[in-house]
Residue frames relative to the residue before (quaternion, step in Angstrom):
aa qw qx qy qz dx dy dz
X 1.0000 0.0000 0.0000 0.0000 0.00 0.00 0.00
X 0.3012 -0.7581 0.4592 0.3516 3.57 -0.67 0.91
X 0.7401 -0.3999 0.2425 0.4832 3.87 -1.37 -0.02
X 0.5469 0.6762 -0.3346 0.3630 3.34 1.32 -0.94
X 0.6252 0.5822 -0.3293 0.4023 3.42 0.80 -1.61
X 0.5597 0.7405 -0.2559 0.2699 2.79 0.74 -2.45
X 0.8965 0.0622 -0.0979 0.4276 3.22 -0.07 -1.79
X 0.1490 0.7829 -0.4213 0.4329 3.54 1.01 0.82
X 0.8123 0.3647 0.0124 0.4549 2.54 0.42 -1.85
X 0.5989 0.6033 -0.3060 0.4286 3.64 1.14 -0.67
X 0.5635 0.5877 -0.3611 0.4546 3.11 1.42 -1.37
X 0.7899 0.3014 -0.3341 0.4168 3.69 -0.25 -1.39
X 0.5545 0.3544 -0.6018 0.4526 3.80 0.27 -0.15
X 0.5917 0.5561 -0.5142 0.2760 3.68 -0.14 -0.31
X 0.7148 0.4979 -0.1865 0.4543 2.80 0.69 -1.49
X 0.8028 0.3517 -0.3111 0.3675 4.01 0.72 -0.72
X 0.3861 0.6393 -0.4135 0.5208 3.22 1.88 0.28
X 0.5412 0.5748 -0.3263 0.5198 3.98 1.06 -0.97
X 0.7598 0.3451 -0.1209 0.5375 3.65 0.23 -1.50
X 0.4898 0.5406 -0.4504 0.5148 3.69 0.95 0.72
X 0.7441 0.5125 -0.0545 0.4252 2.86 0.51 -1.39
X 0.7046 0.3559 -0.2908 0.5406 3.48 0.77 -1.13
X 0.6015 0.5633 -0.2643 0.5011 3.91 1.16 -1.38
X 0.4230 0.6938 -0.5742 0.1001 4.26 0.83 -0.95
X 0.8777 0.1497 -0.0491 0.4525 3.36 0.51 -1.80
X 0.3481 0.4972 -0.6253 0.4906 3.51 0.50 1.40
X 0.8062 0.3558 -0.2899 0.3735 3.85 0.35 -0.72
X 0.5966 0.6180 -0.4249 0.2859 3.54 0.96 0.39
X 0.3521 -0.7958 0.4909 -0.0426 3.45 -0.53 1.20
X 0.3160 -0.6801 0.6088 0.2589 3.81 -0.86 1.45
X 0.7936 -0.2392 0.4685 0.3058 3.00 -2.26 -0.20
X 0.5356 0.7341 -0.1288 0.3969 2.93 0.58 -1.09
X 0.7675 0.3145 -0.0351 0.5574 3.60 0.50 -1.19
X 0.4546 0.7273 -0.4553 0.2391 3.47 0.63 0.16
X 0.0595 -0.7481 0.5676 0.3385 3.37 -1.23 -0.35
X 0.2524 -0.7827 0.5609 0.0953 3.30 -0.78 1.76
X 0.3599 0.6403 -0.5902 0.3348 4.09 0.83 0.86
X 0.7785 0.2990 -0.0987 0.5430 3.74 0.72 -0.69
X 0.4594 -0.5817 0.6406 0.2005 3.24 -1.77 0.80
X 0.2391 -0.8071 0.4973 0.2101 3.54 -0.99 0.11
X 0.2098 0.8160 -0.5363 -0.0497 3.69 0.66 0.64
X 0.4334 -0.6566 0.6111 0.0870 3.60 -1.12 0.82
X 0.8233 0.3145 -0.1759 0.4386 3.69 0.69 -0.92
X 0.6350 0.4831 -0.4214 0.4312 3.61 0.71 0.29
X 0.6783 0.4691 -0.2592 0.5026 3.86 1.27 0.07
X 0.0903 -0.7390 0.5834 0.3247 3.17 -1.40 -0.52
X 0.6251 -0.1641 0.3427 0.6818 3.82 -0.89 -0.77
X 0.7686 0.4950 -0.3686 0.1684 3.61 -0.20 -1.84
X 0.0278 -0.6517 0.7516 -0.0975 4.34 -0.82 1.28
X 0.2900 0.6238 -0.6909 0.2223 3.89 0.03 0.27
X 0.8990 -0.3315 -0.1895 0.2144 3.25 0.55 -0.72
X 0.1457 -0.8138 0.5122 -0.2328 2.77 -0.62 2.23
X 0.1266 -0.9101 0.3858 0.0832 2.69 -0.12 1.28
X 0.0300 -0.8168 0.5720 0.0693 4.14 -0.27 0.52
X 0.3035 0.7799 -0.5378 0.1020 3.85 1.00 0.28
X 0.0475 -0.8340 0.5351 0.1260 3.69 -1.40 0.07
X 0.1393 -0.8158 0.4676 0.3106 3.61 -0.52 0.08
X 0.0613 -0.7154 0.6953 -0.0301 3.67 -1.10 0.81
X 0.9397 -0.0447 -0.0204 0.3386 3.24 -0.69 1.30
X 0.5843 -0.5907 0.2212 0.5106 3.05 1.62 1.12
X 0.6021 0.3471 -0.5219 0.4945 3.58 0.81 0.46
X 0.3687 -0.7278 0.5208 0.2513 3.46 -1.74 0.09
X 0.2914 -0.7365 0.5992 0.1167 3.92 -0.87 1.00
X 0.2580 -0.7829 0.5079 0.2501 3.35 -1.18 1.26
X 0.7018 0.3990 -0.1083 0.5802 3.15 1.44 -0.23
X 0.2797 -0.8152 0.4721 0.1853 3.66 -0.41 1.22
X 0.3668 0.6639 -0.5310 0.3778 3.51 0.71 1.35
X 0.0030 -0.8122 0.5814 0.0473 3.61 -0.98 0.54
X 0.3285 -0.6669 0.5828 0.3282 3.32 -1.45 0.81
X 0.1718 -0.8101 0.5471 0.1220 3.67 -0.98 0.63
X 0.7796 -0.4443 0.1961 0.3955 3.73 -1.32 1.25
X 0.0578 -0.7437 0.6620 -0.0737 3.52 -0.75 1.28
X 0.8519 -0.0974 0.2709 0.4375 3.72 -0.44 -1.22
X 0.0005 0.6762 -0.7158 0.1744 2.97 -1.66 1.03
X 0.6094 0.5771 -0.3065 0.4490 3.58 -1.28 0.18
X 0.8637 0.2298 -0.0196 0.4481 3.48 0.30 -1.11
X 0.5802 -0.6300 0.3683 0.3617 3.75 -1.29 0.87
X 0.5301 0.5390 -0.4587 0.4670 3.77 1.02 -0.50
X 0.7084 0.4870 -0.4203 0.2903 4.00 0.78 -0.78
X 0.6577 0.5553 -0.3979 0.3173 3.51 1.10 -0.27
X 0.5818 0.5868 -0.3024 0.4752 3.31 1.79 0.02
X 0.3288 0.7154 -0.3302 0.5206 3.33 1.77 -0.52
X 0.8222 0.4675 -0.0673 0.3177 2.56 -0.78 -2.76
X 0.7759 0.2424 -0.2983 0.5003 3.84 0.36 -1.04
X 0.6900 0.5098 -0.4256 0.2879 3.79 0.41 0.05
X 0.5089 0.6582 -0.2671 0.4863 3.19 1.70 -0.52
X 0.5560 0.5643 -0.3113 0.5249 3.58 1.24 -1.24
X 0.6643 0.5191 -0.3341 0.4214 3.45 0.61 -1.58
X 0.6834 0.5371 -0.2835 0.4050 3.69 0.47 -0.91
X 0.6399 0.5545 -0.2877 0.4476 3.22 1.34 -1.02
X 0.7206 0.3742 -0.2133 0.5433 3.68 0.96 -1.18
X 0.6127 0.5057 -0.3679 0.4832 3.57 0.84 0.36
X 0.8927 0.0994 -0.0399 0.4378 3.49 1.11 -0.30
X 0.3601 -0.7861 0.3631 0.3472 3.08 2.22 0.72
X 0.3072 0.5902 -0.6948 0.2732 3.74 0.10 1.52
X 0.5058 -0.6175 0.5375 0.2719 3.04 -1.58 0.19
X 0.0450 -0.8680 0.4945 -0.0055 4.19 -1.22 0.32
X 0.3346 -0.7756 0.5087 0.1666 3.26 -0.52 0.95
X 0.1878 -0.7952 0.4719 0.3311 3.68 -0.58 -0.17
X 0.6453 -0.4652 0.3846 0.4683 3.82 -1.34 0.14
X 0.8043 -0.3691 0.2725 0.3777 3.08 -1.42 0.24
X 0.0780 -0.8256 0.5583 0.0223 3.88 -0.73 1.03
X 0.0463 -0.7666 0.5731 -0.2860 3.20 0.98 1.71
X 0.7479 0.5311 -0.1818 0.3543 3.08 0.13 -1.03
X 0.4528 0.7252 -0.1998 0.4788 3.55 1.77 -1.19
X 0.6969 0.5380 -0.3144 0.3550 3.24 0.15 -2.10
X 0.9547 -0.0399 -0.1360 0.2618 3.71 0.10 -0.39
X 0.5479 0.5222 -0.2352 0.6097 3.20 1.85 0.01
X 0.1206 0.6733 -0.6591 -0.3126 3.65 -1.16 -0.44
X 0.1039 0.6911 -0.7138 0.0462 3.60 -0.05 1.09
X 0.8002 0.4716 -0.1186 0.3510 3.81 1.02 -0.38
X 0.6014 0.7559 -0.2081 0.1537 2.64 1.78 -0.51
X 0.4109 0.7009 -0.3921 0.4313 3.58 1.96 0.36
X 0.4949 0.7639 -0.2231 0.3489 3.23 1.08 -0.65
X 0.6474 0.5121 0.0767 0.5592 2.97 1.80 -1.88
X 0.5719 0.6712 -0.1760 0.4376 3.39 1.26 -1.51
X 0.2626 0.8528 -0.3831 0.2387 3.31 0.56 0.97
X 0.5280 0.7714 -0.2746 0.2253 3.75 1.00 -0.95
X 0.6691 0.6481 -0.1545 0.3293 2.84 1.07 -1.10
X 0.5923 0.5527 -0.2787 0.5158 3.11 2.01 -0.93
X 0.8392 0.2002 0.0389 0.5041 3.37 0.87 -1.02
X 0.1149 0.9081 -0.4001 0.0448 3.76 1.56 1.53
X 0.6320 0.4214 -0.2876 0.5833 4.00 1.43 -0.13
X 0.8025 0.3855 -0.3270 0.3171 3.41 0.98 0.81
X 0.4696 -0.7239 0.1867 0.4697 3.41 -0.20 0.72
X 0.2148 -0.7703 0.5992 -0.0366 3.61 -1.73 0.91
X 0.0468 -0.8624 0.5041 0.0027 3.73 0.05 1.26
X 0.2889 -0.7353 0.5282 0.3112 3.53 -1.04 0.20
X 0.2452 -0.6524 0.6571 0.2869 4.16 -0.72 0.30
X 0.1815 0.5726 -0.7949 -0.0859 2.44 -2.01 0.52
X 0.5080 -0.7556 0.3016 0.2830 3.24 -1.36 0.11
X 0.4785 -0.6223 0.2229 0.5781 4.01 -0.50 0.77
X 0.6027 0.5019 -0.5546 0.2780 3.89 0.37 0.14
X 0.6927 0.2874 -0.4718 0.4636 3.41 0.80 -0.09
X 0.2625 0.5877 -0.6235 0.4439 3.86 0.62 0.39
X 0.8404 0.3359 -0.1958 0.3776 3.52 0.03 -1.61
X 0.7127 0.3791 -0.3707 0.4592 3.61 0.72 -0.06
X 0.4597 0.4786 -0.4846 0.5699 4.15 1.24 -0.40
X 0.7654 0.4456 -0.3267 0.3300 3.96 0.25 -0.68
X 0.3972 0.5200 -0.5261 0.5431 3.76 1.65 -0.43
X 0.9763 0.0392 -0.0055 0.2126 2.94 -0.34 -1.36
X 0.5156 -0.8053 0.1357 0.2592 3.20 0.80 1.82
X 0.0107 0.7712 -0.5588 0.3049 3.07 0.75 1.91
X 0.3380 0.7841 -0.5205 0.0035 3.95 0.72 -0.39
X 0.5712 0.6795 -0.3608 0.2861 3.44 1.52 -1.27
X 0.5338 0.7276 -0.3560 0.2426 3.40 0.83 -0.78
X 0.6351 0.5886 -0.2029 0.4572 3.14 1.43 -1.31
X 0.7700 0.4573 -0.2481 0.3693 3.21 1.21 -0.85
X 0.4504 0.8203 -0.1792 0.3036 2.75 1.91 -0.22
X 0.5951 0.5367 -0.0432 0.5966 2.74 1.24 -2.50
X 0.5694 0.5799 -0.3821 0.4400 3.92 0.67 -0.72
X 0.8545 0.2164 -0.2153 0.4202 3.37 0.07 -1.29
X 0.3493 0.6992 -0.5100 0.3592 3.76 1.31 0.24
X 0.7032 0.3577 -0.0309 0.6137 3.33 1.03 -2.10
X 0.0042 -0.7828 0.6054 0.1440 3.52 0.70 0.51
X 0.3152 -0.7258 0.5530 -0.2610 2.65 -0.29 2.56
X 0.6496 -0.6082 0.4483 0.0841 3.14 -1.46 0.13
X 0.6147 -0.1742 0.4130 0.6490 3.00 1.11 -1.54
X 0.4113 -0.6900 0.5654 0.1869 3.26 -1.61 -0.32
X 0.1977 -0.7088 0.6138 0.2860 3.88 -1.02 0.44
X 0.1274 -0.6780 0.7040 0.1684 3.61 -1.26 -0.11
X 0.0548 -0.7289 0.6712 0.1231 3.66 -0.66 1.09
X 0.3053 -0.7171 0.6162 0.1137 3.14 -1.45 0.90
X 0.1101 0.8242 -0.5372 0.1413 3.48 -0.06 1.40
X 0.0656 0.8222 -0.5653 -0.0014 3.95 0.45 0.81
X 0.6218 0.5041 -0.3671 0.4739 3.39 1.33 -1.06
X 0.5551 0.5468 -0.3286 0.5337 3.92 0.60 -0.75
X 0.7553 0.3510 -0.3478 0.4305 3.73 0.27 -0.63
X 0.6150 0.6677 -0.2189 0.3578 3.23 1.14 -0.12
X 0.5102 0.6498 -0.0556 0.5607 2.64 1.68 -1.45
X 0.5734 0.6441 -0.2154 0.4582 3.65 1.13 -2.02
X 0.5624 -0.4733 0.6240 0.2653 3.89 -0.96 1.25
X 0.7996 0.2070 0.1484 0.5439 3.37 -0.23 -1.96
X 0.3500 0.7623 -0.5305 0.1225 3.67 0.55 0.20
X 0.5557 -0.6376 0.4132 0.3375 3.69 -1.03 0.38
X 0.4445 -0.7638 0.4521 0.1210 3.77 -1.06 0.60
X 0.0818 -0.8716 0.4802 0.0553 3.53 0.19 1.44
X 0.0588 0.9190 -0.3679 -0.1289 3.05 -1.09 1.14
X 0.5606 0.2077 -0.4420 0.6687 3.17 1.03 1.29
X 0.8545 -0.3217 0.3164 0.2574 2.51 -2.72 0.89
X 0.2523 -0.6539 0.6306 0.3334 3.94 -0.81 0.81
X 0.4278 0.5897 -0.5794 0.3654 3.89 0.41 -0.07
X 0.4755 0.7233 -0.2510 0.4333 3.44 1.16 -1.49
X 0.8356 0.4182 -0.1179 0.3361 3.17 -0.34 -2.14
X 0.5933 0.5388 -0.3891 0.4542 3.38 1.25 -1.85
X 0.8096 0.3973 -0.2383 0.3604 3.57 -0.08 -1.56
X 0.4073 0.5648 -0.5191 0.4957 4.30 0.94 0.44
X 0.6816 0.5759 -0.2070 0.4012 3.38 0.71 -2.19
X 0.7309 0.5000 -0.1797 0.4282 3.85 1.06 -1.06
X 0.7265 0.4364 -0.3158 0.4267 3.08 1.14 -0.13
X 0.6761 0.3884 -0.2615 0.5689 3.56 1.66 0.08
X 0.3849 0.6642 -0.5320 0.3573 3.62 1.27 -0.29
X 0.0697 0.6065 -0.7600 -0.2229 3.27 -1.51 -0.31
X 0.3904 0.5889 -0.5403 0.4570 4.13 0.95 0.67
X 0.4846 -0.5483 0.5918 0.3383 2.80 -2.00 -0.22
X 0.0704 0.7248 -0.6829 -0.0574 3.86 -0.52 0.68
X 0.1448 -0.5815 0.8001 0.0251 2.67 -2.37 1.13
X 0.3159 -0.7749 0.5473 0.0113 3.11 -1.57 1.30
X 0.0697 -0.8474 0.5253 -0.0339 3.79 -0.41 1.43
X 0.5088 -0.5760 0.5984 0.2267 3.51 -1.42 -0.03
X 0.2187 -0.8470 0.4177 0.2456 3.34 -1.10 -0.14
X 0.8377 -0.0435 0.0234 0.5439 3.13 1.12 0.58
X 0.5116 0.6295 -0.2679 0.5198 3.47 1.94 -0.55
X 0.0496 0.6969 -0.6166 -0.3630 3.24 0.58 -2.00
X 0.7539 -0.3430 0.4931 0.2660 3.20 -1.86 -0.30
X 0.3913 -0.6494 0.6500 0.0514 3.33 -0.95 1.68
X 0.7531 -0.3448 0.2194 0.5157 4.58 -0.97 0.32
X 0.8233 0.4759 -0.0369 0.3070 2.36 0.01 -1.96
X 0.5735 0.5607 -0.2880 0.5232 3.48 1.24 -0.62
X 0.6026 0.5248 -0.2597 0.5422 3.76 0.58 -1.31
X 0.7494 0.4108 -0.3261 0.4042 3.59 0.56 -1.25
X 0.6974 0.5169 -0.2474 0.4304 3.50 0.89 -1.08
X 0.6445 0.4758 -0.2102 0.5604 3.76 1.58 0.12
X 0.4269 0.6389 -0.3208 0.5538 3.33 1.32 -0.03
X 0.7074 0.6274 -0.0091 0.3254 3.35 0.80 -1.17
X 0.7390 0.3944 -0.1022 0.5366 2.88 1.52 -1.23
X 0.3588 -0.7227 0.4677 0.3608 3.71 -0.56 0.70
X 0.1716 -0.7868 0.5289 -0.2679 3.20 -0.15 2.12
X 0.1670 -0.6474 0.6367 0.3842 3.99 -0.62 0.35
X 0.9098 -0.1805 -0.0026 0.3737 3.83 0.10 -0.04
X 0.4158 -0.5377 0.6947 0.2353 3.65 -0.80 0.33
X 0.0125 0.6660 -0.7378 0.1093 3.75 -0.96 1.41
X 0.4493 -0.7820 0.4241 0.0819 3.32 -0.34 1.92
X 0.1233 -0.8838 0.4499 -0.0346 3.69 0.51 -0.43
X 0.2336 0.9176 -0.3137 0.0711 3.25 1.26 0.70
X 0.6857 -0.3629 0.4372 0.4550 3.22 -1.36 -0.10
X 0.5666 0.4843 -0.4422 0.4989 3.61 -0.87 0.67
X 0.8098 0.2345 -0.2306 0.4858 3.85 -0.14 -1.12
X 0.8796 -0.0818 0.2264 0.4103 3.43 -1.72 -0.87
X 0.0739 0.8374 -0.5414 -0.0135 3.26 -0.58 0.89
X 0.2960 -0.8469 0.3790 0.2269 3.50 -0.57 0.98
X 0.5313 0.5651 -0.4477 0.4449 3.51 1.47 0.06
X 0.4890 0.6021 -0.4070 0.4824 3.68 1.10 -0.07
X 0.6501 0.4021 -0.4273 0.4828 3.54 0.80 -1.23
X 0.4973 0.6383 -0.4379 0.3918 3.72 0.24 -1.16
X 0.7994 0.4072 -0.1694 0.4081 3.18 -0.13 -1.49
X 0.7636 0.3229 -0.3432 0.4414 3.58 0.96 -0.12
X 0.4652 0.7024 -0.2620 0.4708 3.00 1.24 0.32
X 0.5725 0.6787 -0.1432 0.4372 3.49 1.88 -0.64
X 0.5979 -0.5966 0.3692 0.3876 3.12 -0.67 0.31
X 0.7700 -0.4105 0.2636 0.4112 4.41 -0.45 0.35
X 0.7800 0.3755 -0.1026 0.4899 3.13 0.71 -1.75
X 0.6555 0.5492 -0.3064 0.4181 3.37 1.27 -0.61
X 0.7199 0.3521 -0.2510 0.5429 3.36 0.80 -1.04
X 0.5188 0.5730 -0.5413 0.3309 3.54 0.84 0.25
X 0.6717 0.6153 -0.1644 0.3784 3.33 1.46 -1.61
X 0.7774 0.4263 -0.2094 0.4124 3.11 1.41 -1.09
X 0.3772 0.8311 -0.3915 0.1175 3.66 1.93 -0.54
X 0.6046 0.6180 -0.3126 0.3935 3.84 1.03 -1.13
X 0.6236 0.5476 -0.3446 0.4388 3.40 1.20 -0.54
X 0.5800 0.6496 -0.2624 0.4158 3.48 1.01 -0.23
X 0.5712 0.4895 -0.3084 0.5822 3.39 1.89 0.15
X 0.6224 0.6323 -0.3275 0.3248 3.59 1.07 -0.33
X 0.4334 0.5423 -0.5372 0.4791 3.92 -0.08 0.79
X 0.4934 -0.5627 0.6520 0.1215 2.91 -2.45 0.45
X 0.0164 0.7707 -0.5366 -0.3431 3.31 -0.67 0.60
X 0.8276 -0.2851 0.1076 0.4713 3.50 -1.84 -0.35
X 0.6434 0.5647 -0.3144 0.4102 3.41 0.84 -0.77
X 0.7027 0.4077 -0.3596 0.4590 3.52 0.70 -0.43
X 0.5660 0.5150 -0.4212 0.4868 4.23 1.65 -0.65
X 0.5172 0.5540 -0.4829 0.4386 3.66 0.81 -1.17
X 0.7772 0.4012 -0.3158 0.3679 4.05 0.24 -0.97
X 0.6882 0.4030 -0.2291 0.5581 3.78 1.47 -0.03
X 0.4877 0.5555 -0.2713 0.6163 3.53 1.72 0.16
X 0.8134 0.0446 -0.2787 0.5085 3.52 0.84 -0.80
X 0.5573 0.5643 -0.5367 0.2881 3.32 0.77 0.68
X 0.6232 0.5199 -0.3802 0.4435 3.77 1.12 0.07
X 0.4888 0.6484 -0.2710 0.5169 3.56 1.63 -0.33
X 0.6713 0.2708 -0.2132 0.6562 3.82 1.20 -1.06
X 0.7838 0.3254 -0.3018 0.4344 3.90 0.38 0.21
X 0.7974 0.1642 -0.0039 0.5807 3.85 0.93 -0.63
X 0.0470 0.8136 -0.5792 0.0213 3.37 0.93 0.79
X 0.6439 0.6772 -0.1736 0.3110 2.97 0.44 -1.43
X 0.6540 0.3850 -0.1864 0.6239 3.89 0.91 -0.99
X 0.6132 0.4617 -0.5244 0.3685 4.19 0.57 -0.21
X 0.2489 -0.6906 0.6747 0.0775 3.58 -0.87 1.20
X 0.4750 0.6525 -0.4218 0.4131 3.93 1.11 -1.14
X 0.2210 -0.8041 0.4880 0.2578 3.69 -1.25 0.83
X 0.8178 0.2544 0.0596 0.5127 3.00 1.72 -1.04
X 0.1392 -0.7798 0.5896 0.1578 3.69 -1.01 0.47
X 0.2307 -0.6072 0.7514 0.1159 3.54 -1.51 1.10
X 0.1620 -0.5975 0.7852 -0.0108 3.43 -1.38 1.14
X 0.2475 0.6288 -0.6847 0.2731 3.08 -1.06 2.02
X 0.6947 0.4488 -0.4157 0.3783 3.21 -1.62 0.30
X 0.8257 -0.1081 -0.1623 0.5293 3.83 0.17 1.45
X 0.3555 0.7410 -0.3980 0.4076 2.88 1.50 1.24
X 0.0242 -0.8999 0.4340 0.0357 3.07 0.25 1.72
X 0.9007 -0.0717 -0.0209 0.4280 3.99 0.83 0.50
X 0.6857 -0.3840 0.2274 0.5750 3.49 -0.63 -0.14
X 0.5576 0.5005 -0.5008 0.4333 3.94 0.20 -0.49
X 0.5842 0.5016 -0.4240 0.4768 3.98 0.76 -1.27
X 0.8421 0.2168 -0.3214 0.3750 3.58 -0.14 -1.44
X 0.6850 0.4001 -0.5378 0.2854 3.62 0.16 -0.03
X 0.4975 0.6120 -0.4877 0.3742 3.64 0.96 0.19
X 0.7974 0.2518 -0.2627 0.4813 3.13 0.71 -1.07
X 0.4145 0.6526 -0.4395 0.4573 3.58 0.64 0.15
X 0.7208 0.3667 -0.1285 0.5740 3.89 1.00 -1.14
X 0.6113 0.4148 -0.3633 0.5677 3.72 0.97 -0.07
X 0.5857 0.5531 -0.4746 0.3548 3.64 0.41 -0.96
X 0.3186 -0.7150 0.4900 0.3836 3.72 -1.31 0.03
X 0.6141 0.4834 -0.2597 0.5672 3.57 1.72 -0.87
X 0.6858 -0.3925 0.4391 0.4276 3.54 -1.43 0.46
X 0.1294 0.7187 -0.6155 0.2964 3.31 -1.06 0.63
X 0.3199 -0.7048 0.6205 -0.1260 3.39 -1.06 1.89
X 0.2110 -0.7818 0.5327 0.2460 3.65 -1.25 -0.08
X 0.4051 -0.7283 0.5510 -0.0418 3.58 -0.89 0.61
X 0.0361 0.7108 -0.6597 0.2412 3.22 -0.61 1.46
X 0.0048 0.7654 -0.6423 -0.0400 3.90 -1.25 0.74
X 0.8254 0.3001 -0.2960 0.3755 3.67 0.44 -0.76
X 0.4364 0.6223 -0.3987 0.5131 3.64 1.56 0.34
X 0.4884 0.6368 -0.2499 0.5418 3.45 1.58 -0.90
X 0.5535 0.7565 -0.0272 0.3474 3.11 0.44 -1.82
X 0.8065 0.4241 -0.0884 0.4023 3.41 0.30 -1.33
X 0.5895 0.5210 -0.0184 0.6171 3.10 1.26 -1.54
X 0.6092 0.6315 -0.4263 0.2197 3.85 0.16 -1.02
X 0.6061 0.7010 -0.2473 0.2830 3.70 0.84 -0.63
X 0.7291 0.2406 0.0533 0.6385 2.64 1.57 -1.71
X 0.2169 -0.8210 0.4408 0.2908 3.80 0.07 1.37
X 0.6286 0.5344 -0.3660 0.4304 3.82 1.10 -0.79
X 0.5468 0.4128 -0.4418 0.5791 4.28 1.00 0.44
X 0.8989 0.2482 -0.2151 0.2902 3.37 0.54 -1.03
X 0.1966 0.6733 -0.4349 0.5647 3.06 2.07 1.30
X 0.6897 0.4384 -0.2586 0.5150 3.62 0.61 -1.19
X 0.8398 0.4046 -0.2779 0.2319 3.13 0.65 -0.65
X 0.3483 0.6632 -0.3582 0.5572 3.29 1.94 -0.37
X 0.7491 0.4807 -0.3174 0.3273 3.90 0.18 -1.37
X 0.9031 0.2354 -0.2274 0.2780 3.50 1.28 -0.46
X 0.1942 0.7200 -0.4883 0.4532 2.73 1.58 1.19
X 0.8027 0.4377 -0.1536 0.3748 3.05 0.97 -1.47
X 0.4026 0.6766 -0.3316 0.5197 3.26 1.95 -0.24
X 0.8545 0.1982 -0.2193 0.4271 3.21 0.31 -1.62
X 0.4459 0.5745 -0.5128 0.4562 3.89 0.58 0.61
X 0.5207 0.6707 -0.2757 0.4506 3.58 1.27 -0.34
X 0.5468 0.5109 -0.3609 0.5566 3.20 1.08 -1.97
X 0.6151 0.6965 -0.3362 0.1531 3.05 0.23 -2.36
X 0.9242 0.1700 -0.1447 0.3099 3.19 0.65 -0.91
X 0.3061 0.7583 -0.3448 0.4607 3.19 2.09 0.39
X 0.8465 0.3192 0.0476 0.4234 3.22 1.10 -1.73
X 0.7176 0.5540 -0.0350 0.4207 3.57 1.23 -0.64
X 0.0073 -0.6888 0.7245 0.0237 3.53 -0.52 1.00
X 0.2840 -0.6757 0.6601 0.1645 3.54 -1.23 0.67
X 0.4507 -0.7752 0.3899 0.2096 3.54 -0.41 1.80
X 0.0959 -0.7993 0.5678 0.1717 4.03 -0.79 0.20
């Protein structure tokens, strides 16, 4: 080593010996604070994930990374700054992305640039959303083409259907559903010729639901649990005082992921056979890579994770929400270098 290196090198050990020392009792950590979901082995890895592979397909496109951005916004001028930076992220790092509601779509395109996204991100997958009340009203009144329309505008992928009755309820001005979306989904499936996946918004999926979606030849089941963003809360602030005072207790009702994963892998170890679903998205109190690779490694069926207001945050500014994409996808890396998820 020449003297240069040498004392190069001397310097930063100095210096990370300093930031030891000064850092000693800020980095110690109780019992308490663990996380007892994972093993930690150190000796059965190295650093080296070149090649590691985590790829998935959803909707005939392929993801190099089993992260997804799920359905936020539409409607508004801030979403076309959103919407096209998110794409960008997507074709920069093969993720997958739902879009905000495309109500608005179905018969106008005064918005439809907003939406106009594909191009940024054409080898990855791109759904449109709608919701299951307008499922149920294109299907009264045999409007389905539309969907197929608005698809091949945004040469989309496929299609999401959130299933928000509690939220419409909640909704001031919300819409009135008036059959079972089990109902609606399985009409919509029998004329589609897309892929559709079917999500929650913030509630998730009660047994019997999950079980009765399993079944259906679905591209995925996007869990939407209790824990993350919930849109029957917004509603509900949005109400008038006395109402949202009356209606507040309801705001405890949902499932999170941890309680579907246990009704997901019980129909899988009892009724394999009858699950037509290919895929599960674990979202909604999904706070980071450690969340999705747990539940990703517990699930039995393929199955990705999903994050929107962590997304969200970042969206504005593509060089933060560049940084921030990379270390998710970093730490799912560690994740697997270092980590056994305990059973």
């Amino acid at each position: 080593m020449s003297k240069n290196l040498k004392k190069e090198a001397d310097q930063q050990a100095a210096e990370r010996k300093k930031d030891h020392i000064a850092m000693a009792l800020e980095s110690s950590m109780s019992i308490v604070e663990g996380d007892r979901r994972f093993s930690y082995e150190p000796m059965l890895n190295g650093h080296t994930v070149e090649d590691l592979d985590l790829s998935i397909e959803i909707a005939g496109k392929t993801m190099r990374h089993p992260l997804w951005i799920s359905s936020m916004t539409g409607g508004t001028e801030k979403a076309n700054t959103i919407n096209h930076n998110l794409a960008r992220l997507c074709g920069e790092y093969g993720l997958g992305m739902g879009l905000g509601s495309c109500r608005q779509l179905l018969y106008e395109d005064k918005r439809l640039s907003e939406f106009d996204v594909k191009h940024l991100m054409p080898d990855s997958p791109l759904m449109i959303n709608l919701g299951i009340a307008q499922i149920e009203e294109l299907i009264k009144t045999n409007e389905l083409a539309v969907i197929d329309r608005l698809i091949e505008k945004l040469s989309a992928d496929g299609l999401i259907i959130h299933i928000n009755p509690l939220q419409e309820w909640m909704q001031p001005e919300g819409d009135r559903i008036k059959v079972a979306p089990i109902t609606t989904v399985q009409k919509l499936l029998e004329q589609a010729s897309y892929p559709v996946m079917v999500k929650e918004v913030g509630q998730g999926f009660g047994r019997e639901s999950i079980e009765a979606l399993l079944k259906l030849p679905i591209e995925a089941i996007d869990l939407a649990g209790y824990g993350g963003t919930n849109f029957s809360k917004l509603e509900l602030l949005r109400s008038d005082a006395q109402r949202a005072e009356s209606f507040k207790p309801v705001l405890r009702l949902g499932h999170t992921c941890e309680e579907m994963l246990g009704y997901i892998t019980d129909m899988y170890q009892l009724q394999s056979a009858k699950i037509q679903c290919k895929k599960v998205v674990f979202s909604g109190g999904i706070k980071g890579f450690l969340d999705g690779y747990y539940f990703i490694n517990r699930c039995p069926m393929p199955s990705i994770y999903a994050q929107a207001s962590a997304f969200l945050k970042y969206a504005m500014d593509y060089d933060k929400l560049k940084a921030f994409a990379e270390l998710e996808i970093e730490g799912m890396q560690m994740s697997h270098a270092l980590l056994k998820v305990k059973t």
